[in-house]
C-alpha positions in Angstrom: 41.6 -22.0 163.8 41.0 -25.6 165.0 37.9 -26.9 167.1 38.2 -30.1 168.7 35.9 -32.0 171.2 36.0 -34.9 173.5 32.7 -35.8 174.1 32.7 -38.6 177.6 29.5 -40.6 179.4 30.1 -37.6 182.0 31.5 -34.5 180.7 32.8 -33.4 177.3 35.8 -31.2 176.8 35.4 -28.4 173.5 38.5 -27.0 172.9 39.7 -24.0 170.4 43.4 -24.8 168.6 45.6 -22.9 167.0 47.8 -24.3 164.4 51.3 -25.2 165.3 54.3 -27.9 164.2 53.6 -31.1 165.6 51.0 -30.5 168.2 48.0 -27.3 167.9 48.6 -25.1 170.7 45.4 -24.6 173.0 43.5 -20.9 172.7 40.4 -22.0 175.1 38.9 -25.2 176.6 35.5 -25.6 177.6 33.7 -28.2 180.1 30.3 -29.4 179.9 28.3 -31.8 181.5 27.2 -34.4 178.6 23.7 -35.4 179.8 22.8 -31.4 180.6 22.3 -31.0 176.5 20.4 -33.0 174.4 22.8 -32.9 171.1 26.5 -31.6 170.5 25.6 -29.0 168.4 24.0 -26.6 171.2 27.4 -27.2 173.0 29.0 -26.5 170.3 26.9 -23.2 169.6 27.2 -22.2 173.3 30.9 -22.5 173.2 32.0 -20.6 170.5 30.1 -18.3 171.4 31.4 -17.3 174.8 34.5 -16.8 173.0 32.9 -14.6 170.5 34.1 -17.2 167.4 32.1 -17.3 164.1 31.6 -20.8 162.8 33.4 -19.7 159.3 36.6 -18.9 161.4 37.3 -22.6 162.2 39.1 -24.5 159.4 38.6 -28.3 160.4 36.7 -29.8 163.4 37.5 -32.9 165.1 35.4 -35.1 168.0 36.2 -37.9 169.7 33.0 -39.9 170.9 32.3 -42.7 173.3 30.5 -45.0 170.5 31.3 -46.9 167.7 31.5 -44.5 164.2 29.8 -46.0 160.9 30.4 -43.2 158.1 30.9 -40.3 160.1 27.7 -41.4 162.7 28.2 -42.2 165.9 25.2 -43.5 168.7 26.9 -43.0 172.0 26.8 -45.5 174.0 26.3 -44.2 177.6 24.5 -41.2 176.3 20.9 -40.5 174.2 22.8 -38.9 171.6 23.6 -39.4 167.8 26.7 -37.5 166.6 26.3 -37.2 162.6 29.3 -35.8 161.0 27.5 -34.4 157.8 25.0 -32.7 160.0 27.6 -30.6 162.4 29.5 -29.7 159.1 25.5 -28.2 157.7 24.7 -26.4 160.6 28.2 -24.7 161.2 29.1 -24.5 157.8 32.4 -25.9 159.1 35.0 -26.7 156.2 35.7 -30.0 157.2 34.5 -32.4 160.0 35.7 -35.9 161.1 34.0 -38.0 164.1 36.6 -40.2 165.9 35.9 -43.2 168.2 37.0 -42.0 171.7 40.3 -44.2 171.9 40.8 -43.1 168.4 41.5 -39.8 169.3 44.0 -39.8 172.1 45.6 -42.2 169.8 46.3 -39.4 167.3 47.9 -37.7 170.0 50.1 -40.2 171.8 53.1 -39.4 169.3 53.3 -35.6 170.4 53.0 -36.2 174.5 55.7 -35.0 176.4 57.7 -37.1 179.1 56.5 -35.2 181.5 52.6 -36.3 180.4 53.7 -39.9 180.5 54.4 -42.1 183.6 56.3 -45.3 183.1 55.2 -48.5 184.4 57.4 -50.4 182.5 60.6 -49.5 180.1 60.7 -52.4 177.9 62.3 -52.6 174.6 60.6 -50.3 171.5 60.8 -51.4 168.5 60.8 -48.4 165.9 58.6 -50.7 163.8 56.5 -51.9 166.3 52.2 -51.1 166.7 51.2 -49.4 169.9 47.7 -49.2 171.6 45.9 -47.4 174.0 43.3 -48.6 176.7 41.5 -46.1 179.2 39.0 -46.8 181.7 36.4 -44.2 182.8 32.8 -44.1 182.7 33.1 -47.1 180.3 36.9 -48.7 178.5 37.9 -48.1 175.3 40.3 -49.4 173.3 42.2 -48.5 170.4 45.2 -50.2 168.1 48.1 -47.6 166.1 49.2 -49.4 163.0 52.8 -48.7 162.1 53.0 -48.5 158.3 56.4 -47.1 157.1 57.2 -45.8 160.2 54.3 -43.7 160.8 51.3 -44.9 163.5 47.9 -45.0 162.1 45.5 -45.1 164.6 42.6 -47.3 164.5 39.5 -47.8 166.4 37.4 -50.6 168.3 35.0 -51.7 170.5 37.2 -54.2 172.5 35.8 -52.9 175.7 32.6 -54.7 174.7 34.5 -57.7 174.2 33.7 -60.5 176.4 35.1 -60.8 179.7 37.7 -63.2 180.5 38.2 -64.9 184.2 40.9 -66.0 185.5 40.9 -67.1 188.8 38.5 -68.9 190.8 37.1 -66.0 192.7 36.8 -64.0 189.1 34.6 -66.8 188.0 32.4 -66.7 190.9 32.3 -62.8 190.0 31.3 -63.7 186.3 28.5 -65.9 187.5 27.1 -63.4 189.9 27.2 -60.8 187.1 25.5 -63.2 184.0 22.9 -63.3 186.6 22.0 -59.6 186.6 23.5 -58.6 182.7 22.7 -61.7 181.2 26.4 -61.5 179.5 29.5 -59.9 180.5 31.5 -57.4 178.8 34.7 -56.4 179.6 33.6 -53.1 180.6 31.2 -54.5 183.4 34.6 -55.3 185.0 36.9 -52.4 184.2 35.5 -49.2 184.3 34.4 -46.7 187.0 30.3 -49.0 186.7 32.8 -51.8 186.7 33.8 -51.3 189.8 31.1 -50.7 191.4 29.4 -54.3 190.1 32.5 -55.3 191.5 31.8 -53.5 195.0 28.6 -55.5 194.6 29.5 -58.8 194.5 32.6 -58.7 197.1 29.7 -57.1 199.6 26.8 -59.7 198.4 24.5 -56.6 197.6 23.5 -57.4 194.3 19.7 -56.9 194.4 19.5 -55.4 197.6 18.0 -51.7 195.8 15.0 -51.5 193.9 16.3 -52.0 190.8 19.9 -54.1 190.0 22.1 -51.6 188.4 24.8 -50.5 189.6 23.2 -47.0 190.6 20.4 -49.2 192.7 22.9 -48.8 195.7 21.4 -47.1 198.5 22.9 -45.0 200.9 21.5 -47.9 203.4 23.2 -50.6 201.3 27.0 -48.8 201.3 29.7 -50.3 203.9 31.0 -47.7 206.3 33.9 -47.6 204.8 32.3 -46.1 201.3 30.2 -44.3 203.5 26.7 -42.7 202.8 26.1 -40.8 199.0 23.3 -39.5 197.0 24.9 -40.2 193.9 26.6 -43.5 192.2 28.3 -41.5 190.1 31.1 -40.9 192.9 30.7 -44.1 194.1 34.0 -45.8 192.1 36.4 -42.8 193.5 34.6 -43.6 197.4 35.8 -47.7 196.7 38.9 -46.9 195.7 39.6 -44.6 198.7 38.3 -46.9 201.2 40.1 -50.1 199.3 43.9 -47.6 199.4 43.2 -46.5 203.4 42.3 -50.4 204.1 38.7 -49.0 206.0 36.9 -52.2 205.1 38.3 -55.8 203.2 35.7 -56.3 201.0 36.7 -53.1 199.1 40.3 -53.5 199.6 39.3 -56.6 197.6 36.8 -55.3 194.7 40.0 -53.0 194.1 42.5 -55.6 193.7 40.0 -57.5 191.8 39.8 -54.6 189.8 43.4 -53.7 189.5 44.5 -57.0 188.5 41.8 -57.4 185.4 42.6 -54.0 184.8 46.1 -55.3 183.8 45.1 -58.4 182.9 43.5 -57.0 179.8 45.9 -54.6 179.3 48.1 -57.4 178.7 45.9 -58.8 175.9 45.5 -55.6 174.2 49.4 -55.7 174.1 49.1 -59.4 172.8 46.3 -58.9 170.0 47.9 -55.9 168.4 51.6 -56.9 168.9 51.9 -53.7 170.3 55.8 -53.7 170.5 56.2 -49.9 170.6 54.1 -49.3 173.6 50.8 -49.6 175.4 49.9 -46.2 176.5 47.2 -46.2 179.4 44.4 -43.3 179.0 41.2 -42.2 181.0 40.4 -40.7 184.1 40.6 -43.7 186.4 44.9 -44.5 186.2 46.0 -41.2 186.9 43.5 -40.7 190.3 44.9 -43.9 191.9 48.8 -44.2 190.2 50.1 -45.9 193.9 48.4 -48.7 192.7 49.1 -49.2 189.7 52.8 -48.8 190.8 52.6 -51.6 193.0 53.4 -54.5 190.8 49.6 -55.7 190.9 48.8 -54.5 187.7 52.1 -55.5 186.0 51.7 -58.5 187.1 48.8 -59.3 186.0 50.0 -58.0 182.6 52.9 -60.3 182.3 51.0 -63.4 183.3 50.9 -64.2 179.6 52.3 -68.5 179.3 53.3 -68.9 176.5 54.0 -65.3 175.6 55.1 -63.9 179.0 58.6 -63.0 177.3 57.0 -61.0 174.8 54.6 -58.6 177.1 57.4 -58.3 179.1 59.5 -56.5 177.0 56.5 -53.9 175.6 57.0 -50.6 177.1 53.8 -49.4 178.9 52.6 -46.0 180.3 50.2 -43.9 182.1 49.1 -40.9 180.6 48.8 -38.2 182.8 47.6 -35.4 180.9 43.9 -35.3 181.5 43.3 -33.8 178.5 44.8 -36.4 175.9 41.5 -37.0 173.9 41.0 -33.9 173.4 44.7 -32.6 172.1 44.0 -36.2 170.2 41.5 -34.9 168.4 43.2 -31.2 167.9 45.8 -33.5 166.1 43.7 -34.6 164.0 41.6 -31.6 163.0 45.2 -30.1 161.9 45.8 -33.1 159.8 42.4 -32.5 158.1 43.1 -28.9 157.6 46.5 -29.5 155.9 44.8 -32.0 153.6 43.2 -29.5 151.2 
């Protein structure tokens, strides 16, 4: 048996796997909320056993985590939480453990997704010895590259999504300005993320500074437009802009979207560029799937091909949404079988 997790800034998927050719067939997945435990092994703990599983049962374990991982230790970066490797393995007596980056994973398991988990936004031309990358958006963005070596992808993690941001037009440097003010510097995932959006929400509606604190959660209910509408909780406050920016209730949303939309794709594009990723850019997370109209619209592709002097290049890289929600975490099942089969 195969235990895999995806642990997210929000909510963490645990799943149980069993072995099978190609890609470990799901027994039972769990959802937690991350922030409502203190560690993962008490999720851990509490999972297996609601399905009545002895540790000793499960043959390899496998997490993906939202933070960068230095010999099997990982400090998440939107959560109070160290994920040690060695440690998981003590306390479950598990066989063998691997902690993954959070793009990492997925990226173990974009060679075994069906067409039907895959939306094209663009065919392009594969090349069978081409690299591939994946990019998702959520609570923050990853980032991760697959090295073809030999004809076989090796994924490989990074922290691009604390890269620095790039602007590109006028109005995105006005945006970058307003934002060094509050952050000091600006990462990439201060633009294009689900917080991303809502510092973006910000500065199209000149609220910055307008709550007790400036963070994006310092929004008030008394600071929203009408057409976000009152809430309690920031949390749902990038779903509220993007429905108000795709029903057109107020312009200053419509344009923190297409703000939003277009750096979305503009990075996307130089994620394609920096890994020569002529086998495909495969586009993860919550965020693409919940708002695919939009990315359909030629915004985002756009915004990806705008790449003087390499526009013919990105052009012909074949890039997709992926659709199953639950790619980091069959990711990671990929991996744990690949650990088991290693001896």
């Amino acid at each position: 048996m195969l235990l895999a997790g995806d642990i997210g800034g929000t909510k963490t998927l645990l799943g149980l796997f069993a072995p099978a050719p190609d890609r470990p067939r799901p027994i039972e997945i769990g959802e937690f909320v991350t922030l409502e435990y203190d560690a993962l092994e008490p999720m851990i703990r509490e999972f297996l056993a609601a399905q009545n599983i002895e540790a000793r049962r499960v043959e390899a374990a496998c997490f993906g985590v939202a933070g960068a991982v230095t010999d099997q230790v990982a400090r998440l970066t939107n959560v109070p939480w160290l994920v040690d490797g060695a440690s998981i393995a003590e306390a479950f007596a598990f066989k063998r453990v691997r902690i993954l980056n959070d793009l990492e994973a997925p990226a173990h398991g974009v060679t075994v997704l069906e067409p039907s988990e895959l939306k094209t936004l663009q065919l392009g031309v594969p090349l069978p010895d081409g690299n591939a990358a994946v990019i998702a958006a959520g609570t923050g963005l990853g980032e991760a590259m697959l090295h073809n070596v030999d004809g076989r992808f090796i994924p490989a993690a990074s922290e691009g999504g604390h890269g620095d941001f790039a602007a590109r037009t006028p109005r995105e440097m006005e945006m970058v300005s307003a934002l060094i003010r509050i952050f000091g510097r600006v990462g990439v995932e201060l633009v294009i993320s689900g917080p991303g959006l809502v510092n973006i929400y910000q500065f199209t509606h000149h609220s910055f500074g307008r709550g007790p604190t400036i963070t994006p959660n310092s929004l008030a209910p008394a600071h929203l437009c009408a057409g976000v509408g009152p809430s309690k909780d920031w949390a749902d406050l990038p779903a509220r802009i993007s429905q108000s920016a795709m029903e057109h209730r107020c312009d200053h949303c419509v344009e923190a979207f297409d703000i939003f939309i277009r750096a979305y794709g503009a990075e996307t594009g130089n994620l394609a560029l920096r890994y020569v990723a002529t086998a495909g850019v495969y586009i993860g997370g919550g965020i693409a799937p919940k708002i695919l109209p939009s990315f359909e619209s030629g915004v985002f592709m756009d915004a990806f091909r705008d790449k003087e002097p390499m526009a013919h290049l990105v052009a012909t890289i074949p890039v997709s949404i992926i659709l199953n929600p639950d790619a980091g975490l069959f990711g990671a099942a990929v991996r744990a079988q690949q650990l088991s089969l290693e001896g």
